[in-house]
N, C-alpha and C positions, 0 to 999 in steps of 0.2 A: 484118402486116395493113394498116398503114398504108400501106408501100410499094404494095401491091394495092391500094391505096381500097375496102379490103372492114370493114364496118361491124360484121358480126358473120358466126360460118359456123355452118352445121347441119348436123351430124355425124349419120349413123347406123350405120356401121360399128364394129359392137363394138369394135375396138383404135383407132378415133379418140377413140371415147366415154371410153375407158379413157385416150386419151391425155390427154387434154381435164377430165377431171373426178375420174381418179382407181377409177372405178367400171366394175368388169366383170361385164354384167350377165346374165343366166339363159338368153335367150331370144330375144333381139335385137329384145324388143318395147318399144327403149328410143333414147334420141337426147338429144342437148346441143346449145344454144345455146351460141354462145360470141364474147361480145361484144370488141369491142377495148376498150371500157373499160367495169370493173364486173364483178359475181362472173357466172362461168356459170350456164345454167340446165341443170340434168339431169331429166330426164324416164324415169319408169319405171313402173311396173305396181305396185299396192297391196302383191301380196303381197313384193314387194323392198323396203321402206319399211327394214327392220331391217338389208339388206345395204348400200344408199345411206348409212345414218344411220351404220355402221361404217366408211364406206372411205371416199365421197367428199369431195371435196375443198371443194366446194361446198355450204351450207347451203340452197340456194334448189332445193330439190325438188320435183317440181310430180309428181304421184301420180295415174295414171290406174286405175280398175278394170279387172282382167283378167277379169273378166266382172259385166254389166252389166244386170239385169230390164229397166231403163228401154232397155234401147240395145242391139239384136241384133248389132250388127259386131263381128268382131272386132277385139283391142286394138290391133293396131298401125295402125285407121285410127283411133281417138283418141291414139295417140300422135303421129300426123300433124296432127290436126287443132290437138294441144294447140303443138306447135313451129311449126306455121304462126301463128297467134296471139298464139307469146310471140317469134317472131321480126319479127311485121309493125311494130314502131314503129322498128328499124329502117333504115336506108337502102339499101347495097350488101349482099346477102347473098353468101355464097358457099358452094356446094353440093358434094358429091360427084360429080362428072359425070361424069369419066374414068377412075373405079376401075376396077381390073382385076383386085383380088383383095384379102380382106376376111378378119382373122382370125375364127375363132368366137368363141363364145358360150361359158358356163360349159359350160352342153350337149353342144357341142362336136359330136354327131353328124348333127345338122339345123339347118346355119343359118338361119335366116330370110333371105330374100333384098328386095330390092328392088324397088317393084311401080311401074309408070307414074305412079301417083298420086302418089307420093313425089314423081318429080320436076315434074310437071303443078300440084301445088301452091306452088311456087316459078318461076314461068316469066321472071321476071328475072334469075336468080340466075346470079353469075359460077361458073366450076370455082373452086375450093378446091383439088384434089385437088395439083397440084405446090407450093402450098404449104405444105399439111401433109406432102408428102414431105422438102420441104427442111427443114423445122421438126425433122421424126422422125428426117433424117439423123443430129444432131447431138445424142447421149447427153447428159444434166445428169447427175451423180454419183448422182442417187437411181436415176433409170433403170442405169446404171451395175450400181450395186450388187445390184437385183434381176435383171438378169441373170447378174452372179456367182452368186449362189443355183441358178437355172436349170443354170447349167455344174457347180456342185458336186455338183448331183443326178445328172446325167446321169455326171458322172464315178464317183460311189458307185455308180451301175447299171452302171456297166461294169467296177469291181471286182469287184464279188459276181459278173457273169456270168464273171469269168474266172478266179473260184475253184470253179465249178459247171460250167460248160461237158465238156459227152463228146463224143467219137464217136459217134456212132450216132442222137442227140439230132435231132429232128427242127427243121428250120429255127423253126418254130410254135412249139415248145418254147423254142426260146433265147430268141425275140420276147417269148414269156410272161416268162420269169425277169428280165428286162432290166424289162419293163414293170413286173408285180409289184414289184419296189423303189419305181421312180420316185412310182409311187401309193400302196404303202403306208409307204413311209422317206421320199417326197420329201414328201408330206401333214403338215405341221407341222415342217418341217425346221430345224431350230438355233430353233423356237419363232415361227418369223419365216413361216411359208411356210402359207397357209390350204388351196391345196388346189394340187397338182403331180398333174399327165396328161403323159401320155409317148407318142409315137405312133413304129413305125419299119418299115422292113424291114429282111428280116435273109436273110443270104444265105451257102451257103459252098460253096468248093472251085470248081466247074462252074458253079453257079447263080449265083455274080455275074456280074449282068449290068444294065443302067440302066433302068429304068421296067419291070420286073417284080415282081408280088406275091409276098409271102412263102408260101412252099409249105409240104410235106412231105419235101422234101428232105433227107438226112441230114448231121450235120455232120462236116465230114471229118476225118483226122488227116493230119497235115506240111500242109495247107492252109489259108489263113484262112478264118473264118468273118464274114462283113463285117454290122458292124450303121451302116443308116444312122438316125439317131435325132435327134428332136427333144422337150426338154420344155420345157411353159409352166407356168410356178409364178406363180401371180395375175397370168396377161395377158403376162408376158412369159419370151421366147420363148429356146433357145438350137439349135445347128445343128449335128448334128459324122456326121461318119463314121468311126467305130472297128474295128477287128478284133482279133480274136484267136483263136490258133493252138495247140491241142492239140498240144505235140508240137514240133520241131526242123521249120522253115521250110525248101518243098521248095528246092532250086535255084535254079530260077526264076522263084519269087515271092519268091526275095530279092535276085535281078538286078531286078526288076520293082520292088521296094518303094526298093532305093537310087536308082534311076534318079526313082522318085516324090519321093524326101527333096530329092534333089539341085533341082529343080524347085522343089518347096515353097519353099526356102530362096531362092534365088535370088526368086521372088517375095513374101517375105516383104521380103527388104531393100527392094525396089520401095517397100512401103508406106509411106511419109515424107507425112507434108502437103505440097501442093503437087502429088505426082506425078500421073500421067495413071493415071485408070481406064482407059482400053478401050488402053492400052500395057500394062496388067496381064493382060489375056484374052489381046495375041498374044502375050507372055513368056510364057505359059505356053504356050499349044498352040505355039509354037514351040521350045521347049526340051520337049516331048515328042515332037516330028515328030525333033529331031535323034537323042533316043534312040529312035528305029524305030518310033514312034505317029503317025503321019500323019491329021491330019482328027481325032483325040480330046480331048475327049470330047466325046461330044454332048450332053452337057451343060451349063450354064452353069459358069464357072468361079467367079466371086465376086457374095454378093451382101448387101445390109445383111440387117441383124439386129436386132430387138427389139421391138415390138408384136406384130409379126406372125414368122414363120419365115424367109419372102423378103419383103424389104421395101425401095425404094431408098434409099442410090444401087446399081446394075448395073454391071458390070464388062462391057461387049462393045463390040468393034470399031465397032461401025456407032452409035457412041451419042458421048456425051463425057462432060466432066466430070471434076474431081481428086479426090484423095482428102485428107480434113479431118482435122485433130483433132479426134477427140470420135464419130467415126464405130466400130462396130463393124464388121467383114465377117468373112462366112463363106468361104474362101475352100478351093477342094476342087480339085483336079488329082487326075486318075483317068483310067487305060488299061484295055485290055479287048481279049480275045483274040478270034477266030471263034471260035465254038461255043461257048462264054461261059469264065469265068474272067478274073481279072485283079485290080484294088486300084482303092483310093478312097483317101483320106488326105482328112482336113476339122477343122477348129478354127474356133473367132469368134476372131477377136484385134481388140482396142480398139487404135486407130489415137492415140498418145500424140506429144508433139513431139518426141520423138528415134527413132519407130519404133514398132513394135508389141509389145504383152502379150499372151501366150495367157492364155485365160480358162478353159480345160481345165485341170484335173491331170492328165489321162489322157494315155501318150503318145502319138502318132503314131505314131514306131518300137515298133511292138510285139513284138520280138523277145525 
């Protein structure tokens, strides 16, 4: 902040707020001050007083009512009102300007989103937004640790789906069993974990395919069944794409899947402090062009991990930037047939000074 000449910033993105004070709040009728010198201020809605007074980090609570006799608006324009106030003494502010995408809420199904006034209320205010990127690049050991929690969960859910998993099982079905863990084993997990949500697609045999919803699709035998899944255990986040295969792997998803590993690996060693990101996206689609995947995936190949699910630094060509200590990425090389069918492979690995840790038990090679 000092480097910016930024005096204090005003967060209201739920995983800045969470980054910033500790507190992940209901409804995103909520925001933090955050001064460069002196405690934060957190701001949230009466009936959260018992959730703030448990988690944050911050004693300096400032408690607006979430509904009001004297005062028809509603609350999130006194939560505006209260962070323009406790931000004006003040000098440089600096704002969310250029977000482009914002994790939820405990809710999680209806974010509150952003309304003009938020920013109209601050009409000096510098972006924030690439500095708390670079900030969030760089794991502390606490963040660290709760995302291990995160990946131990998703990994128990992938256990239990692959001691339950049939044929016949409709795609919905697997998504269910997968889920069902996360929420009710990841919820209180080793005593440490308040509340774990799990969100995924799930796809097998034919139906994998990239930015398609989970169907009714049945799941197949000798083909994998690809679950892409993401949980957040209290705000943060982990990222993986797992499969698993009822049965003796056909042929040619297991020409497809060595062909996947052999990549993997190769960009796995890539990952050293110092290396180049967007030399990490053409190592990969170009060691997938060699093995006869030309132009895939269209998908992103790498990208951080931890308040949110996709969070920077980005791995692509047209961008820059190296890759740190202390940085997690998700990092996913994936082909894909005409008419669908094909593999994904995805872990976070914490980026250490001799190379990278998975942070999955589960394996990749799921043979």
């Amino acid at each position: 902040m000092a480097e910016e000449d930024l005096d204090a910033l005003v967060v209201r993105a739920p995983d800045n707020v969470l980054y910033l004070t500790n507190f992940w709040g209901m409804k995103g009728f909520d925001a933090a001050v955050f001064p460069r010198e002196g405690e934060p201020i957190l701001i949230t809605i009466e009936p959260s007083a018992q959730d703030a007074a448990d988690t944050a980090w911050t004693s300096d609570v400032r408690l607006v009512p979430g509904y009001d006799p004297a005062d028809a608006r509603p609350p999130a324009a006194r939560t505006l009102e209260t962070a323009a106030e406790v931000a004006q003494p003040f000098g440089r502010v600096g704002l969310e300007l250029s977000l482009g995408t914002q994790a939820t809420d405990r809710m999680v199904g209806e974010p509150t989103t952003y309304t003009r006034a938020w920013f109209d209320a601050f009409p000096d205010a510098a972006d924030a937004t690439p500095l708390l990127a670079r900030a969030r690049a760089l794991k502390t050991q606490q963040e660290v640790e709760r995302m291990r929690l995160a990946n131990e969960i998703a990994a128990g859910a992938m256990e239990h789906v692959a001691r339950e998993l049939r044929p016949g099982m409709k795609e919905s079905e697997a998504a269910a069993l997968w889920g069902a863990f996360v929420h009710g084993e990841g919820t209180g997990w080793k005593g440490k974990v308040e509340l774990a949500l799990g969100f995924s697609l799930v796809w097998s045999g034919d139906g994998i395919r990239t930015f398609t919803a989970t169907g009714r699709r049945p799941v197949q035998e000798r083909e994998p069944t690809l679950f892409e899944i993401w949980v957040c255990a209290d705000g943060y986040w982990c990222d993986h794409t797992k499969n698993v295969c009822p049965g003796d792997l056909e042929p040619r998803y297991d020409e497809l899947l060595d062909s996947l590993l052999d990549v993997y690996g190769r960009a796995l060693d890539h990952c050293r402090p110092g290396a180049s990101l967007p030399e990490l996206d053409r190592l990969i689609r170009d060691g997938l062009a060699a093995a006869g995947y030309p132009g895939q995936p269209t998908h992103p190949i790498a990208h951080g991990v931890g308040a949110r699910a996709h969070e920077p630094p980005y791995a692509h060509q047209a961008g820059g930037g190296t890759i740190e200590e202390g940085m997690v990425l998700a990092i996913e090389p994936g082909a894909y047939w005409e008419g669908g069918g094909g593999l994904r492979v995805e872990d976070n690995f914490l980026i250490t000074a001799s190379g990278v840790e998975k942070l999955s038990s589960y394996p990749d090679d799921f043979r």
